[in-house]
C-alpha positions as CSV (number, residue, x, y, z in Angstrom):
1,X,4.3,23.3,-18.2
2,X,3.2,23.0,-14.9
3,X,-0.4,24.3,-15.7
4,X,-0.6,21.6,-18.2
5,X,0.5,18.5,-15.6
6,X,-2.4,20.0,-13.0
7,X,-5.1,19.9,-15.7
8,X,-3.6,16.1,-17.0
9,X,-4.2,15.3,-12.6
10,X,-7.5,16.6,-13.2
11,X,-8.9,14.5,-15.6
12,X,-6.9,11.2,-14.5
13,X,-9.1,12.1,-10.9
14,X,-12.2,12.5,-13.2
15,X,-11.5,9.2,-14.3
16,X,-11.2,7.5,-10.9
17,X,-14.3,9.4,-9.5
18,X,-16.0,7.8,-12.1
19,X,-14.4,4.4,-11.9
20,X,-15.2,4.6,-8.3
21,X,-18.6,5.1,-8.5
22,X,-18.8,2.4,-10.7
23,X,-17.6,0.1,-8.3
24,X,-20.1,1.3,-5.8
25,X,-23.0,1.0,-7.9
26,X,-21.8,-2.5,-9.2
27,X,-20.9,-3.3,-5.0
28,X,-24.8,-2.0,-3.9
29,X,-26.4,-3.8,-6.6
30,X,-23.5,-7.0,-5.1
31,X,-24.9,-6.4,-1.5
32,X,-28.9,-6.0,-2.3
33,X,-29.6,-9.1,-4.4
34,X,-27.7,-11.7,-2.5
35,X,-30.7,-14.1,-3.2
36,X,-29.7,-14.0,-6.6
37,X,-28.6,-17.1,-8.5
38,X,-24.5,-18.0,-8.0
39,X,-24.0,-17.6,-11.6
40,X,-25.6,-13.6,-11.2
41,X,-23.7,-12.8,-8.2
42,X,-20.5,-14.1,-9.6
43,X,-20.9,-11.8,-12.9
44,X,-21.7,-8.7,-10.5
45,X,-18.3,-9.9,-8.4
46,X,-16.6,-9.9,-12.1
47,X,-17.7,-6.3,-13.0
48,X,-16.3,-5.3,-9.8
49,X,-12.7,-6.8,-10.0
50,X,-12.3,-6.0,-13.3
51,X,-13.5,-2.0,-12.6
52,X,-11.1,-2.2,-9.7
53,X,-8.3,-3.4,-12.1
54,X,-9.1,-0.5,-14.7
55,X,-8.1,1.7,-12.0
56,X,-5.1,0.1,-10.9
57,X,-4.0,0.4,-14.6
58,X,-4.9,3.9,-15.6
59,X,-4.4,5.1,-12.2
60,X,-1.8,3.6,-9.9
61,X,1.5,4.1,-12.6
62,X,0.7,8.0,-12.0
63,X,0.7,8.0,-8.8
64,X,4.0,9.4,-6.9
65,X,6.7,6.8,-6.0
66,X,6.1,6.7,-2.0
67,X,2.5,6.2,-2.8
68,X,3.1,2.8,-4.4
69,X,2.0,-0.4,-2.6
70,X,4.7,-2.2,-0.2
71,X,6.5,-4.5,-1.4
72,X,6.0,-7.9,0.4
73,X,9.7,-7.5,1.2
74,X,8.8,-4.2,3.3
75,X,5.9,-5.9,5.0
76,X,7.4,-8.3,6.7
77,X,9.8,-6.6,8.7
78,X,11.2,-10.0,10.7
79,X,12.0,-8.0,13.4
80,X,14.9,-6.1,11.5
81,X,15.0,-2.8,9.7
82,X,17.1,-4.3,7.3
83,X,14.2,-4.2,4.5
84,X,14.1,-0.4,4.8
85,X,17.5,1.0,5.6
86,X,19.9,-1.6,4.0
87,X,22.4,-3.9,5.6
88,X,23.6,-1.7,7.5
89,X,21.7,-1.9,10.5
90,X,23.0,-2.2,14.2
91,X,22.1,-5.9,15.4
92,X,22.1,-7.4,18.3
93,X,25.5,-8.6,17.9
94,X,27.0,-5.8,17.3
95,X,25.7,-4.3,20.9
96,X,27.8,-5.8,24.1
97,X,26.7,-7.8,26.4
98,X,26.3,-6.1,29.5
99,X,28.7,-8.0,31.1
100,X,30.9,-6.7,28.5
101,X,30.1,-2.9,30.0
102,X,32.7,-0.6,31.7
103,X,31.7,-0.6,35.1
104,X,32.2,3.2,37.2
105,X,32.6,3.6,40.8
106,X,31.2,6.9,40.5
107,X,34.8,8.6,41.5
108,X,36.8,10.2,39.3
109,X,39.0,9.4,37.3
Protein backbone atom coordinates (compact mmCIF):
# COMPACT_ATOMS: atom_id res chain seq x y z
CA UNK A 1 0.00 0.00 0.00
CA UNK A 2 2.59 2.20 0.82
CA UNK A 3 4.74 1.40 -2.40
CA UNK A 4 1.66 2.39 -4.35
CA UNK A 5 1.19 6.09 -2.46
CA UNK A 6 5.20 6.76 -3.23
CA UNK A 7 4.77 5.99 -6.90
CA UNK A 8 1.05 8.17 -6.92
CA UNK A 9 3.86 11.23 -5.25
CA UNK A 10 5.89 10.45 -8.13
CA UNK A 11 3.87 11.25 -10.78
CA UNK A 12 1.85 14.18 -9.06
CA UNK A 13 5.83 15.72 -8.85
CA UNK A 14 6.12 14.81 -12.51
CA UNK A 15 3.25 16.77 -13.07
CA UNK A 16 4.39 19.97 -11.19
CA UNK A 17 7.99 19.68 -12.75
CA UNK A 18 6.28 19.98 -15.84
CA UNK A 19 3.75 22.62 -14.86
CA UNK A 20 6.67 24.48 -13.52
CA UNK A 21 8.56 24.61 -16.44
CA UNK A 22 5.76 25.83 -18.16
CA UNK A 23 5.47 28.71 -16.21
CA UNK A 24 9.07 29.48 -16.70
CA UNK A 25 9.02 29.25 -20.30
CA UNK A 26 5.63 31.26 -20.50
CA UNK A 27 7.52 33.91 -17.69
CA UNK A 28 10.97 34.18 -20.05
CA UNK A 29 9.07 34.60 -23.11
CA UNK A 30 6.78 37.45 -20.42
CA UNK A 31 10.25 39.11 -19.55
CA UNK A 32 11.99 39.12 -23.24
CA UNK A 33 9.34 40.72 -25.37
CA UNK A 34 8.19 43.52 -23.13
CA UNK A 35 7.96 45.69 -26.33
CA UNK A 36 5.27 43.70 -27.33
CA UNK A 37 1.74 44.99 -27.88
CA UNK A 38 -0.50 45.22 -24.38
CA UNK A 39 -2.96 42.94 -25.82
CA UNK A 40 0.32 40.10 -26.36
CA UNK A 41 1.75 40.62 -23.05
CA UNK A 42 -1.60 40.35 -21.37
CA UNK A 43 -2.30 36.78 -23.18
CA UNK A 44 1.39 35.63 -22.10
CA UNK A 45 0.34 37.02 -18.25
CA UNK A 46 -2.96 34.82 -18.89
CA UNK A 47 -0.98 31.54 -19.73
CA UNK A 48 0.94 32.11 -16.71
CA UNK A 49 -1.93 32.62 -14.03
CA UNK A 50 -3.94 30.10 -15.40
CA UNK A 51 -0.59 27.39 -15.42
CA UNK A 52 -0.07 28.65 -11.89
CA UNK A 53 -3.79 27.79 -11.01
CA UNK A 54 -3.57 24.20 -12.64
CA UNK A 55 -1.11 23.59 -10.12
CA UNK A 56 -2.78 24.89 -7.20
CA UNK A 57 -5.63 22.49 -8.22
CA UNK A 58 -3.91 19.27 -9.05
CA UNK A 59 -1.34 19.95 -6.59
CA UNK A 60 -1.93 21.90 -3.44
CA UNK A 61 -5.17 19.42 -2.11
CA UNK A 62 -2.30 16.58 -1.84
CA UNK A 63 -0.13 18.27 -0.09
CA UNK A 64 0.15 17.49 3.81
CA UNK A 65 -2.07 19.55 6.19
CA UNK A 66 0.78 21.90 7.86
CA UNK A 67 1.90 22.60 4.32
CA UNK A 68 -1.27 24.43 3.45
CA UNK A 69 -1.26 28.29 3.08
CA UNK A 70 -2.11 30.44 6.32
CA UNK A 71 -5.08 31.40 6.87
CA UNK A 72 -5.45 35.25 6.91
CA UNK A 73 -6.61 34.60 10.45
CA UNK A 74 -3.00 33.15 11.30
CA UNK A 75 -1.27 36.07 9.58
CA UNK A 76 -2.23 38.61 11.39
CA UNK A 77 -1.26 37.74 14.73
CA UNK A 78 -2.49 41.41 16.46
CA UNK A 79 -0.13 41.00 18.91
CA UNK A 80 -1.80 37.79 20.53
CA UNK A 81 -1.27 34.18 20.09
CA UNK A 82 -4.72 33.71 20.43
CA UNK A 83 -5.05 32.73 16.46
CA UNK A 84 -2.70 29.81 17.11
CA UNK A 85 -3.20 28.33 20.61
CA UNK A 86 -6.93 29.17 21.25
CA UNK A 87 -8.42 31.48 23.90
CA UNK A 88 -6.59 30.34 26.27
CA UNK A 89 -3.77 32.54 26.31
CA UNK A 90 -2.18 34.37 29.31
CA UNK A 91 -2.82 38.32 28.65
CA UNK A 92 -1.77 41.13 29.98
CA UNK A 93 -4.42 41.18 32.43
CA UNK A 94 -4.11 38.25 33.72
CA UNK A 95 -0.24 39.18 34.84
CA UNK A 96 -0.07 41.64 38.14
CA UNK A 97 0.92 44.74 38.16
CA UNK A 98 4.17 45.03 39.71
CA UNK A 99 2.88 46.98 42.28
CA UNK A 100 0.69 44.05 42.94
CA UNK A 101 4.15 41.91 43.59
CA UNK A 102 5.23 40.38 47.03
CA UNK A 103 7.94 42.40 48.01
CA UNK A 104 11.14 40.24 50.13
CA UNK A 105 13.51 41.65 52.43
CA UNK A 106 15.81 39.11 51.64
CA UNK A 107 15.52 37.51 55.38
CA UNK A 108 13.91 34.58 56.03
CA UNK A 109 10.95 33.81 56.66
Amino acid sequence: MEDLSIFKMNDQLKILKDHVLEIVENTNQFATHLEKSDSERQKLKNEIIANVEQIHKSYVPHMPRHSTPLTEEKRSVKGSLTPFLGENVISEKDIPKLEEWPTFSGEGE
